[in-house]
DRENDO-1510 file (C-alpha; in Angstrom, 1 decimal, always signed):
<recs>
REC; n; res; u; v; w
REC; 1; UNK; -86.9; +4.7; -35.6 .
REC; 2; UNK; -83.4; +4.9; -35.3 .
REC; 3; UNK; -82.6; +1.7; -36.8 .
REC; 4; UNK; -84.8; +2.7; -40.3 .
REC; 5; UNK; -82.5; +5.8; -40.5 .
REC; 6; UNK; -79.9; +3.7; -40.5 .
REC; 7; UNK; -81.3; +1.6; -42.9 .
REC; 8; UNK; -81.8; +4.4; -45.1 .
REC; 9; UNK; -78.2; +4.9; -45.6 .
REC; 10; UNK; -78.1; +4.8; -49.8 .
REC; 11; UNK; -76.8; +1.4; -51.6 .
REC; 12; UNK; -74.3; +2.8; -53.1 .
REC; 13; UNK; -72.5; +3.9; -50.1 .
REC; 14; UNK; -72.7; +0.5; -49.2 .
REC; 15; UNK; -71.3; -1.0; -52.4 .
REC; 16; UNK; -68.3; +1.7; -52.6 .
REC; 17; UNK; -67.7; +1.0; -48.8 .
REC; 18; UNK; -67.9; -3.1; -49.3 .
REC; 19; UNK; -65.3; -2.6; -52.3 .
REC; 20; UNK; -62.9; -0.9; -51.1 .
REC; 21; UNK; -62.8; -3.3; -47.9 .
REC; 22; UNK; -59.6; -6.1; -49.0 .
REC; 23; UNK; -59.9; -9.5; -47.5 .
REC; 24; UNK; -56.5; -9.7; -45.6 .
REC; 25; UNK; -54.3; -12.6; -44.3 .
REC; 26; UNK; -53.9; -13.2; -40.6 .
REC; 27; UNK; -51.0; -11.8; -40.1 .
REC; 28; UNK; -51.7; -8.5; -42.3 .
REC; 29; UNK; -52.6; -6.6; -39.0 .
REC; 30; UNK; -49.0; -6.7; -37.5 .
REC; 31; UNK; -48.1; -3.7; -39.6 .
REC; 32; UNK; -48.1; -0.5; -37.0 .
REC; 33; UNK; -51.1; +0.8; -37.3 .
REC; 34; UNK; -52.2; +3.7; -34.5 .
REC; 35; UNK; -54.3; +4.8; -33.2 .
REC; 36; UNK; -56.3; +1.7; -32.8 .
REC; 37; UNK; -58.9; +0.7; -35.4 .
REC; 38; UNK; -62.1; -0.4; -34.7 .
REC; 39; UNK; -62.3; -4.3; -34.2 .
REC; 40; UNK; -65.2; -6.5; -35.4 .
REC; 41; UNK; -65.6; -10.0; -34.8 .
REC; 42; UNK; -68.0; -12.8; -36.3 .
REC; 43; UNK; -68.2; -16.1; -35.3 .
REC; 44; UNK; -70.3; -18.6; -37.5 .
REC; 45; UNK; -71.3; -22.3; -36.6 .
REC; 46; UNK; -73.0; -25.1; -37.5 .
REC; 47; UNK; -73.7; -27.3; -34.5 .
REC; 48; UNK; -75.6; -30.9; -34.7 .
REC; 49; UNK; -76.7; -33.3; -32.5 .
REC; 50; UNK; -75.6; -36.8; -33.1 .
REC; 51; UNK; -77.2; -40.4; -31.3 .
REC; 52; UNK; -74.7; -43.2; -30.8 .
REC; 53; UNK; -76.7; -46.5; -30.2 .
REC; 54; UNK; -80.3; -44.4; -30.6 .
REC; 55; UNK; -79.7; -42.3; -28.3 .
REC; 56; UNK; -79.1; -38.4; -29.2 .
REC; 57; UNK; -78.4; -35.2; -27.4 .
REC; 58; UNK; -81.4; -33.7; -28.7 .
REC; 59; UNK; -83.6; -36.3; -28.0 .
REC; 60; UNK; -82.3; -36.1; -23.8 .
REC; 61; UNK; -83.2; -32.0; -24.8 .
REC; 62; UNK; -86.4; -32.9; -25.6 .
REC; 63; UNK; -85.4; -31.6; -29.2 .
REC; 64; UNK; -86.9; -34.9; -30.6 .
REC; 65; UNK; -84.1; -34.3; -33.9 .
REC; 66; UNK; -81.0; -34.4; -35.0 .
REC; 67; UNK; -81.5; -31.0; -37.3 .
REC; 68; UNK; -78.3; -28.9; -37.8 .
REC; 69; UNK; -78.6; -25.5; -35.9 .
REC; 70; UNK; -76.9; -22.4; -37.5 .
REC; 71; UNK; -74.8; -20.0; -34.9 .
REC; 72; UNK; -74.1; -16.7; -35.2 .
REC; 73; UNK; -71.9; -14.5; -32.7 .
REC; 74; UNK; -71.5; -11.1; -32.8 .
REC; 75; UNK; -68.9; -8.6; -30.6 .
REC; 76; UNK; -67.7; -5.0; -31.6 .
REC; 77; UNK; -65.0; -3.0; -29.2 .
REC; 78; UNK; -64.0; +0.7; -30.0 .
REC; 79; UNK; -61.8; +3.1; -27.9 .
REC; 80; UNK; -64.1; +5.2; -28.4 .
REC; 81; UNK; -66.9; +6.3; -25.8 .
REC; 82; UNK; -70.3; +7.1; -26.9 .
REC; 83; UNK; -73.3; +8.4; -24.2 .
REC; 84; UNK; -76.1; +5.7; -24.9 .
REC; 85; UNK; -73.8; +3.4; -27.4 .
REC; 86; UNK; -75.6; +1.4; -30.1 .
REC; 87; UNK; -74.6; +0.1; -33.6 .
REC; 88; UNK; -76.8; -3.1; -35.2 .
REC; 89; UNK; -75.5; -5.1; -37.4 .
REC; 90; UNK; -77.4; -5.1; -40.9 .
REC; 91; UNK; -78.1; -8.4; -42.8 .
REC; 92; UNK; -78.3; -9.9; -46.4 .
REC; 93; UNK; -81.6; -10.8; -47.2 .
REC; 94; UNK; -80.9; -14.3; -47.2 .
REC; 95; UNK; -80.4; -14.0; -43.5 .
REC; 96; UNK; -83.9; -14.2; -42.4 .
REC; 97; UNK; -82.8; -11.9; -39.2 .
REC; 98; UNK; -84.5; -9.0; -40.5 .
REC; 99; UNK; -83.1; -5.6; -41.2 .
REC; 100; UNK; -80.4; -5.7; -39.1 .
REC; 101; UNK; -79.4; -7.2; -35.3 .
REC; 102; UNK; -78.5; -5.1; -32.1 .
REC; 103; UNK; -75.1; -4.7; -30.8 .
REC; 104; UNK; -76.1; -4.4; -27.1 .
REC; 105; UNK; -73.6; -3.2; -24.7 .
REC; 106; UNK; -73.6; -4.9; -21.3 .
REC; 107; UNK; -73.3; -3.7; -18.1 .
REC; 108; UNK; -70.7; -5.5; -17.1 .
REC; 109; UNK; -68.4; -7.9; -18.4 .
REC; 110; UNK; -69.7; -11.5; -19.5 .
REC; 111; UNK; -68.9; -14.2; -17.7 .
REC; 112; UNK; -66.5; -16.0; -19.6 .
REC; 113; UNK; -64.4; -18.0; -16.7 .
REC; 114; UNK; -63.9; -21.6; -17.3 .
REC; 115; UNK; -64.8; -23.8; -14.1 .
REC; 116; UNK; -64.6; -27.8; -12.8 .
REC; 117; UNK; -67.8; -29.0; -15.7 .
REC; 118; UNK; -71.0; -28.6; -14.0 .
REC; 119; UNK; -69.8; -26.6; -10.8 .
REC; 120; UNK; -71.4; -24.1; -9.2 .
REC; 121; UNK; -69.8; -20.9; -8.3 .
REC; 122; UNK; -67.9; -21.0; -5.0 .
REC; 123; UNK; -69.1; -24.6; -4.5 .
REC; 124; UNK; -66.5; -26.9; -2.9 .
REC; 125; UNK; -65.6; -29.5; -5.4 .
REC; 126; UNK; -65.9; -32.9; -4.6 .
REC; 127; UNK; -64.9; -36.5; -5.8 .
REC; 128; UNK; -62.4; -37.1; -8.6 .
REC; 129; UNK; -61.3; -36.2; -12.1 .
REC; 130; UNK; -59.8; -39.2; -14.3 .
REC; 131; UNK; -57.8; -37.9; -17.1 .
REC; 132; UNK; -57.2; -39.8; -20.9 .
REC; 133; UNK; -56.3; -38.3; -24.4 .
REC; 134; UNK; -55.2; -39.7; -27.1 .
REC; 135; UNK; -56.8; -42.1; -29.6 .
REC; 136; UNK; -56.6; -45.4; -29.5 .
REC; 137; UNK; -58.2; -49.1; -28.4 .
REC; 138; UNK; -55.8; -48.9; -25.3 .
REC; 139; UNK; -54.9; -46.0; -22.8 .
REC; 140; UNK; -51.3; -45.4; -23.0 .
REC; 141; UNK; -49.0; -46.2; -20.3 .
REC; 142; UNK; -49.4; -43.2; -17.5 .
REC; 143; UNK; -53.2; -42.8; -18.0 .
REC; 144; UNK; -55.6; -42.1; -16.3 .
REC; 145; UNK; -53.8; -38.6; -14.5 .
REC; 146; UNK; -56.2; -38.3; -11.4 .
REC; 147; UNK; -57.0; -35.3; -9.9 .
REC; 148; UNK; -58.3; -35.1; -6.3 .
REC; 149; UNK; -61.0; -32.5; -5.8 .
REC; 150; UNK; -61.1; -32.6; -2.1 .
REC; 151; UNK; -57.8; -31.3; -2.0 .
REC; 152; UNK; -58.6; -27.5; -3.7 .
REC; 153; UNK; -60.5; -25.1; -2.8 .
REC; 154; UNK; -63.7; -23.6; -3.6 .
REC; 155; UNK; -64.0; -22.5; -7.0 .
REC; 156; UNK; -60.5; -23.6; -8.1 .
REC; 157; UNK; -59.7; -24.9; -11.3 .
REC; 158; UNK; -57.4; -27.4; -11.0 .
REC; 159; UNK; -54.1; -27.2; -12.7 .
REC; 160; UNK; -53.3; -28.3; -15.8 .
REC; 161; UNK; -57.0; -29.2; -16.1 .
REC; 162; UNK; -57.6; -26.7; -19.1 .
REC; 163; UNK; -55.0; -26.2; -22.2 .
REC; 164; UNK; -52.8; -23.4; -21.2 .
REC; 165; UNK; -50.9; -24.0; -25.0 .
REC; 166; UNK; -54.1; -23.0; -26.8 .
REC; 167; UNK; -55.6; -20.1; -25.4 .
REC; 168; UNK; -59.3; -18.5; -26.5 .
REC; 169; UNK; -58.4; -16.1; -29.2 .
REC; 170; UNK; -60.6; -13.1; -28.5 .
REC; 171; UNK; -59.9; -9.8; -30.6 .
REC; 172; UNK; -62.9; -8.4; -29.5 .
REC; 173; UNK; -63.6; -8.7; -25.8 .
REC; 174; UNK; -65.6; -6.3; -22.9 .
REC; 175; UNK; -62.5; -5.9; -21.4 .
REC; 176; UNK; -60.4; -4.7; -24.2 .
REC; 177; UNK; -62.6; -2.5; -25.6 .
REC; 178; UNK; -63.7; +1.2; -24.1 .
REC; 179; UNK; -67.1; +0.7; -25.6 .
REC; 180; UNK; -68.4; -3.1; -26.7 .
REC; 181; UNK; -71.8; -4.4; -28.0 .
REC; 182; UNK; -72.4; -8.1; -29.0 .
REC; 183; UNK; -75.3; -10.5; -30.1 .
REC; 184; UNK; -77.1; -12.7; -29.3 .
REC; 185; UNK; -78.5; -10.6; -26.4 .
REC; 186; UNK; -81.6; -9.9; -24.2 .
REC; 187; UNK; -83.0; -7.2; -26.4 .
REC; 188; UNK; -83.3; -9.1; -29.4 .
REC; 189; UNK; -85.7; -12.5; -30.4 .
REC; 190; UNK; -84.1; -12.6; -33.5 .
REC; 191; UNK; -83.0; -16.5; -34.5 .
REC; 192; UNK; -80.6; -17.9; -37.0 .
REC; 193; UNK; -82.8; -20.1; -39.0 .
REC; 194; UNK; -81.8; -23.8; -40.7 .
REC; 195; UNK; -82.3; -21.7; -43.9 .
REC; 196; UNK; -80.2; -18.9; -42.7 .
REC; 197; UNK; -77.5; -17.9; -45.2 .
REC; 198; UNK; -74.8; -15.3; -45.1 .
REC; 199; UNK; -74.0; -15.0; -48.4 .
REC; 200; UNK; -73.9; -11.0; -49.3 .
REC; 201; UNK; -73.0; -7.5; -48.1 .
REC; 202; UNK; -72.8; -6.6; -44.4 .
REC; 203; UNK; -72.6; -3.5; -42.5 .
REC; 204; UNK; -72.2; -2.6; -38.7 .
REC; 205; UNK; -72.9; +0.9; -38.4 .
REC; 206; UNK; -73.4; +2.5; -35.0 .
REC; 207; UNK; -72.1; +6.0; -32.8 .
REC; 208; UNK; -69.1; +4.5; -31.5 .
REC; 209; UNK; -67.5; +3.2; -34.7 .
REC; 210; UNK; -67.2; +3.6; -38.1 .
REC; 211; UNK; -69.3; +2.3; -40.8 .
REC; 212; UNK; -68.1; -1.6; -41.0 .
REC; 213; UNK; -68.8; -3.2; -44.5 .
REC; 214; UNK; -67.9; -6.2; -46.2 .
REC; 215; UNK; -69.0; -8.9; -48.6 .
REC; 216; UNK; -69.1; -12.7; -47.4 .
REC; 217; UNK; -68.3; -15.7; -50.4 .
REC; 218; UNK; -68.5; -18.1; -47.5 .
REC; 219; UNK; -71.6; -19.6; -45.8 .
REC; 220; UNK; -71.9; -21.6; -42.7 .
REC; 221; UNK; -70.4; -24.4; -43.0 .
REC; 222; UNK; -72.1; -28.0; -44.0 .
REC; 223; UNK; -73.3; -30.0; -40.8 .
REC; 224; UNK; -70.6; -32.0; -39.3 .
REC; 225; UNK; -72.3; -35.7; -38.2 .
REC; 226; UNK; -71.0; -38.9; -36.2 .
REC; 227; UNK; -71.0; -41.6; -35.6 .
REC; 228; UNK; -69.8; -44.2; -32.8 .
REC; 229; UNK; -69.8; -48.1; -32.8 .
REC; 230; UNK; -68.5; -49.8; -29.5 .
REC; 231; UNK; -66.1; -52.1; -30.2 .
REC; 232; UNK; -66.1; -55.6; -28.2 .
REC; 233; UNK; -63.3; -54.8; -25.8 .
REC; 234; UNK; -65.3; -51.7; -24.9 .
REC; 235; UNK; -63.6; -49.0; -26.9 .
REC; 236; UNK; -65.9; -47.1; -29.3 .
REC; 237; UNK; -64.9; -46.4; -32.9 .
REC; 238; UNK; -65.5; -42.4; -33.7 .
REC; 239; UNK; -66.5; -42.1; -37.3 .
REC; 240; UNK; -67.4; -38.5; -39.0 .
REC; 241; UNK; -68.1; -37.2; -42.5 .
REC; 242; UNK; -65.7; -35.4; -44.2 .
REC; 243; UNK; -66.7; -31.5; -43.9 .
REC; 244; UNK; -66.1; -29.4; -46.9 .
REC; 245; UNK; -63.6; -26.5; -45.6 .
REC; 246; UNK; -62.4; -28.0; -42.5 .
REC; 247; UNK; -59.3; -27.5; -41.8 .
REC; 248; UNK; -58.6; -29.7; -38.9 .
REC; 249; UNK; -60.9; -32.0; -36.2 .
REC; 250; UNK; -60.8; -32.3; -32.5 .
REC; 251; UNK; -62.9; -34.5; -30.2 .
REC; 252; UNK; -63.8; -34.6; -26.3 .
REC; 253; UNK; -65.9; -36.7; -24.1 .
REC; 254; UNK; -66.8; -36.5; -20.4 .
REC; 255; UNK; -68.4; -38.8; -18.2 .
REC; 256; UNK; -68.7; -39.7; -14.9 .
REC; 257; UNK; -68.8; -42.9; -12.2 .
REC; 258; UNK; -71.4; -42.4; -9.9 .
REC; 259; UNK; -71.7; -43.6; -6.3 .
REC; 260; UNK; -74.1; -46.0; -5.0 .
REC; 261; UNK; -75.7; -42.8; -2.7 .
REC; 262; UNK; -75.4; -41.2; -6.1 .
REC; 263; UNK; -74.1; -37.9; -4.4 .
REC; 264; UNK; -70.8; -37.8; -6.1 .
REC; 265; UNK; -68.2; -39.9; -7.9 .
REC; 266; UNK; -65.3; -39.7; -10.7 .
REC; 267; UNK; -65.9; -37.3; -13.7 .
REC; 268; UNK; -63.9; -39.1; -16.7 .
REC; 269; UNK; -62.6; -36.8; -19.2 .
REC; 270; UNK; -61.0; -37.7; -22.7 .
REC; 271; UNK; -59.5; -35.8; -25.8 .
REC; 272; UNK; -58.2; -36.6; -29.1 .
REC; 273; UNK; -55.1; -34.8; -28.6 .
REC; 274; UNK; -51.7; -37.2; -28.3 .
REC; 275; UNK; -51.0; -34.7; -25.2 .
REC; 276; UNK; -52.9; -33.7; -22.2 .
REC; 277; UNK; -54.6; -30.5; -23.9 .
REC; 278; UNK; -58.6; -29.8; -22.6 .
REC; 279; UNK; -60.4; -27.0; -23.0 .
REC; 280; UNK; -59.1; -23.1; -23.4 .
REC; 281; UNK; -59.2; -22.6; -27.7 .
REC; 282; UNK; -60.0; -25.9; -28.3 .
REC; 283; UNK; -63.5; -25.4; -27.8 .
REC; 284; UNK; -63.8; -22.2; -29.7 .
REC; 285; UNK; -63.1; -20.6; -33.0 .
REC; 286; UNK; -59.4; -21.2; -34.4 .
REC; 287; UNK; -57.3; -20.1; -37.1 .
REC; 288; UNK; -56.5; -22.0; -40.0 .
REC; 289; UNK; -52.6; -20.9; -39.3 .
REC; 290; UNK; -53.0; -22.2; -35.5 .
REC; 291; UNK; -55.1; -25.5; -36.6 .
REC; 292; UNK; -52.2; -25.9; -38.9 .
REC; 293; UNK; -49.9; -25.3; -36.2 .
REC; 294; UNK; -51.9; -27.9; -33.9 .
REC; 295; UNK; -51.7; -30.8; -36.1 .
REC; 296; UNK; -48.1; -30.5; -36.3 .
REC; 297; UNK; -47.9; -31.0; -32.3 .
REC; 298; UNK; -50.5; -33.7; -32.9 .
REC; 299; UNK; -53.2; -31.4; -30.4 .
REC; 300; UNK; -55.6; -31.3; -33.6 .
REC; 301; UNK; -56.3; -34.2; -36.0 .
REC; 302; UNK; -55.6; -33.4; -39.6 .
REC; 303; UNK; -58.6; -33.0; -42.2 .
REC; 304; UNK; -58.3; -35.9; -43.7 .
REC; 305; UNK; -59.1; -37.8; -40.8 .
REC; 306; UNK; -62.7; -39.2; -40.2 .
REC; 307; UNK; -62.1; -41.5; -37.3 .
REC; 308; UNK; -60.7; -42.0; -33.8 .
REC; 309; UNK; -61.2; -44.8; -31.0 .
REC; 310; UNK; -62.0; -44.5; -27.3 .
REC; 311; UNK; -59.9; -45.7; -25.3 .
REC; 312; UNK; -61.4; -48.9; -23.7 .
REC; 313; UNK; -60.1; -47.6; -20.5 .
REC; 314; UNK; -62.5; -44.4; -20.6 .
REC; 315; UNK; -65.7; -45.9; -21.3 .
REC; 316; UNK; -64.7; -48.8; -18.3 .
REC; 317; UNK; -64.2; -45.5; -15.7 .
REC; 318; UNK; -67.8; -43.9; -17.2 .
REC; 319; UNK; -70.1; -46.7; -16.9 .
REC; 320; UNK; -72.8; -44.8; -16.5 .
REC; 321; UNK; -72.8; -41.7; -18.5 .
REC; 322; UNK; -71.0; -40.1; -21.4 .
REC; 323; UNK; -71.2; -37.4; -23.2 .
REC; 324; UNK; -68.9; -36.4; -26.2 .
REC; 325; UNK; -68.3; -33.3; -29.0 .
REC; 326; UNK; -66.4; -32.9; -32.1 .
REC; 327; UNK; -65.0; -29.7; -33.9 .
REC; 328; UNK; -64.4; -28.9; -37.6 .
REC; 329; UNK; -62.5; -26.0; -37.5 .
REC; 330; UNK; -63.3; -24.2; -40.5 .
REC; 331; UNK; -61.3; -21.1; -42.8 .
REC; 332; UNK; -61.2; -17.3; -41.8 .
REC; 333; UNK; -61.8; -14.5; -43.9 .
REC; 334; UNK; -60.5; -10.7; -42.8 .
REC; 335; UNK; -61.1; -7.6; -43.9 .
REC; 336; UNK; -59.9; -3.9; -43.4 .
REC; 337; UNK; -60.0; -0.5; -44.4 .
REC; 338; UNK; -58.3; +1.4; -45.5 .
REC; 339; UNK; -56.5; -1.5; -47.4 .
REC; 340; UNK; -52.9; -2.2; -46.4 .
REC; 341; UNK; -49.8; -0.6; -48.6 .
REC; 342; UNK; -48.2; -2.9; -50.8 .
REC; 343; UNK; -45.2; -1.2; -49.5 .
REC; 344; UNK; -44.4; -2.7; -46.1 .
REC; 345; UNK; -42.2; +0.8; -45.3 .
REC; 346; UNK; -45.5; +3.0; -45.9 .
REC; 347; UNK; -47.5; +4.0; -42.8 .
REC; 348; UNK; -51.0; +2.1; -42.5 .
REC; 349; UNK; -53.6; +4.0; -40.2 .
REC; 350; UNK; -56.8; +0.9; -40.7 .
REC; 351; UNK; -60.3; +3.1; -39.0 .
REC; 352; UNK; -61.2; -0.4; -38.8 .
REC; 353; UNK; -60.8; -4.3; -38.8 .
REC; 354; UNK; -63.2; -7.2; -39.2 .
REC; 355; UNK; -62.7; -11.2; -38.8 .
REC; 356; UNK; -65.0; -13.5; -39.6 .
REC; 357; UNK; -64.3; -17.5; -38.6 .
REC; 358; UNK; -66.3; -20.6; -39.0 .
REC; 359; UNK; -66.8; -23.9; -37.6 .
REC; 360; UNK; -69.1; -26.9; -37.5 .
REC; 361; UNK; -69.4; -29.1; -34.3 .
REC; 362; UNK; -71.5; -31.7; -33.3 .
REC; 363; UNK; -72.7; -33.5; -29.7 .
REC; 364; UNK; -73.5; -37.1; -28.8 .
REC; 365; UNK; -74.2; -39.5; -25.8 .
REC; 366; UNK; -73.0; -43.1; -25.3 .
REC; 367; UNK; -74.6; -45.2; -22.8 .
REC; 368; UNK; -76.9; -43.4; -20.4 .
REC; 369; UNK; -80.7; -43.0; -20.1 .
REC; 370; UNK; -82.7; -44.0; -23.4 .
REC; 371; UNK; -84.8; -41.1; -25.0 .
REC; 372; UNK; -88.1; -42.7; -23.0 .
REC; 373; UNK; -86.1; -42.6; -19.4 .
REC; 374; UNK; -85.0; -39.3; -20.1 .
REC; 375; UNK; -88.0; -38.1; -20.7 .
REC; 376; UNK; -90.4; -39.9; -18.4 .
REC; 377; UNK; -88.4; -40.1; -15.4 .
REC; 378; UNK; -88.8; -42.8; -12.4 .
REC; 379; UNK; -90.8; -40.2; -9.7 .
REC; 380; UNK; -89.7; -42.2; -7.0 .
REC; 381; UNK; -85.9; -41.5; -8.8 .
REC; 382; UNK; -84.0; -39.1; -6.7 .
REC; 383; UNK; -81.8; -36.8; -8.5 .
REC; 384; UNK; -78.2; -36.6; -7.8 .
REC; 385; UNK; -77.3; -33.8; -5.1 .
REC; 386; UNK; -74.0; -31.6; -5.7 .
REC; 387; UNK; -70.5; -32.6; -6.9 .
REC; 388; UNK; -69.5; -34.8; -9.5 .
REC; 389; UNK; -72.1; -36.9; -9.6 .
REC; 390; UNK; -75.0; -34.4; -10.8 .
REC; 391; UNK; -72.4; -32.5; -13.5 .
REC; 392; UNK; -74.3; -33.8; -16.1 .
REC; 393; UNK; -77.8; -34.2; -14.5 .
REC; 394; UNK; -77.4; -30.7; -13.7 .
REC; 395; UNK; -76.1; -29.3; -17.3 .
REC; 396; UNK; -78.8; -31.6; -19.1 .
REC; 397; UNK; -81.2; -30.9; -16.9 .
REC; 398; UNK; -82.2; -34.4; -16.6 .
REC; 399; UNK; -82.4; -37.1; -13.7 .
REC; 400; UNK; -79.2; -39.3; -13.0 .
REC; 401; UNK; -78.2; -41.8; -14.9 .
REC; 402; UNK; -80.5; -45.1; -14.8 .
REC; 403; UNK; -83.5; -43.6; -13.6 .
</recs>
């Protein structure tokens, strides 16, 4: 019931709210602007999964295809405090999510903490992590860095593991917020569809905010696909389509060297970038004035770049398993209101902000189990216990490698 009031709010309080919101640049928001607006965040993907030699990510998921899936995330933070806080978020048509989405507010802060791939929490680490970047048919002088696991304690990321150059850029988190709500979330079985668009008008109303409204010209972006070809000394060429909006690529791969006992062994880990940058942004939403930024320090591969190599040397330390993603980082649109002054020198008081970003990825596996293996395992196969050696049995779910 109380979502249909809010629904009943009149269209053209909509429409006069939507107008008067002004798409602003990045850097629009470093006027002074107090007390605090309201901060609304929207992050949109397109995310495929991609076989290399007939073998695809989906198919080890049981997924059986390679169709694109459409992501949506959702987080608004206020300073202001509500008894029972809610706000949805209300949809164009074209959608397909209904009426609106709930903003649910958590009872504690997510977990967002990045960890060794595939540990558990307060598990000692074990083996070794082999380092590469860069593209290339040969490993550059220096490569692999190794990290011993042995030597750190339980639960410690090692150092330098993760990009500390290209941090996560959250304006909305739990933690910055007084009150926070986000989607997807346990109270709603709502699903972006394949057919899912955002084209439209959009409004988060709720009793810790202000009423939120803005128009969207951009949809999810088109699905980015690749490609990979092993080469005969054993690197593999990393070809992609060129995605329409896509302001700059990266690519990663991790892999691992199991033991005969198959209880641990080397995690391999690669990046595109010509310096040692994992993780951290990388692997989220970034702004086209930081992608830009990025391929300047050669982190982030231009757009007009559809290919990379391997590194012979990286496949050679992952025999057995790999398993690889690519990002499109895509344009960002921002919104406000009121709208800023043209004059710089005149006070600006926003009630509220709004960002939306985009970005297309997509998964793949080279080597490893085929599609059959995966999913009619050996029963007399023994999965891999802890440490490095069951990362990615554990995070696919799926027996080790060769079984």
């Amino acid at each position: 019931m109380r979502v249909s009031n809010m629904f009943k709010v009149t269209t053209a309080a909509l429409t006069v709210a939507a107008a008067t919101a002004v798409v602003i640049a990045p850097n629009a928001l470093s006027q002074t602007a107090a007390p605090r607006p309201a901060r609304y965040d929207m992050d949109v993907g397109t995310a495929t999964g991609v076989g290399i030699g007939s073998i695809s990510l989906s198919s080890i998921l049981g997924g059986g295809n390679n169709e694109p899936r459409k992501e949506l995330f959702l987080r608004l933070g206020s300073d202001q405090v509500a008894t029972g806080p809610h706000a949805d978020h209300f949809m164009p048509e074209g959608a397909r999510l209904g009426a609106s989405v709930p903003l649910a507010t958590p009872v504690r802060a997510p977990d967002d903490e990045e960890r060794v791939p595939g540990q558990r929490p307060n598990e000692r680490p074990r083996g070794r992590i082999l380092i590469f970047w860069g593209c290339g048919a040969h490993a550059p002088a220096g490569q692999p860095v190794i990290i011993d696991l042995a030597r750190l304690s339980a639960g410690q990321v090692p150092p330098g593991l993760f990009s500390t150059t290209v941090p996560r850029d959250r304006s909305v988190t739990f933690g910055n917020s007084r009150t926070y709500g986000d989607w997807p979330n346990s109270t709603s079985r709502a699903q972006v569809r394949a057919q899912s668009s955002i084209l439209g008008a959009h409004r988060i109303a709720g009793n810790y905010s202000p009423d939120i409204a803005f128009s969207l010209a951009q949809d999810f972006m088109p699905a980015l696909n690749a490609t990979g070809t092993a080469q005969a000394d054993q690197s593999t060429q990393l070809s992609w389509n060129n995605v329409a909006a896509a302001t700059g690529y990266y690519a990663w791969t991790m892999g691992f060297h199991g033991t005969p006992g198959g209880d641990s062994g080397d995690m391999v880990m690669w990046s595109s970038s010509s310096s040692r940058q994992f993780g951290g942004g990388l692997t989220d939403w970034i702004a086209p004035s930081t992608v830009a930024t990025l391929i300047n320090q050669r982190v982030v591969m231009p757009p007009s770049q559809t290919s990379c190599v391997v590194p012979m040397e990286v496949k050679q330390a992952a025999p057995d398993f790999m398993m690889g993603n690519l990002y499109a980082y895509g344009p960002e649109a921002n919104f406000a209101y009121p709208p800023r002054p043209a004059n710089p020198r005149t006070a600006w008081h926003p009630i509220w902000t709004a960002r939306v970003r985009y970005r297309a990825s997509t998964s793949w596996m080279i080597g490893g189990p085929g599609a059959e293996a995966a999913t009619t395992p050996n029963p007399n196969c023994r999965r891999r216990r802890g440490g490095l050696g069951g990362v990615l049995g554990g995070v696919l779910g799926a027996p080790a490698p060769g079984c």
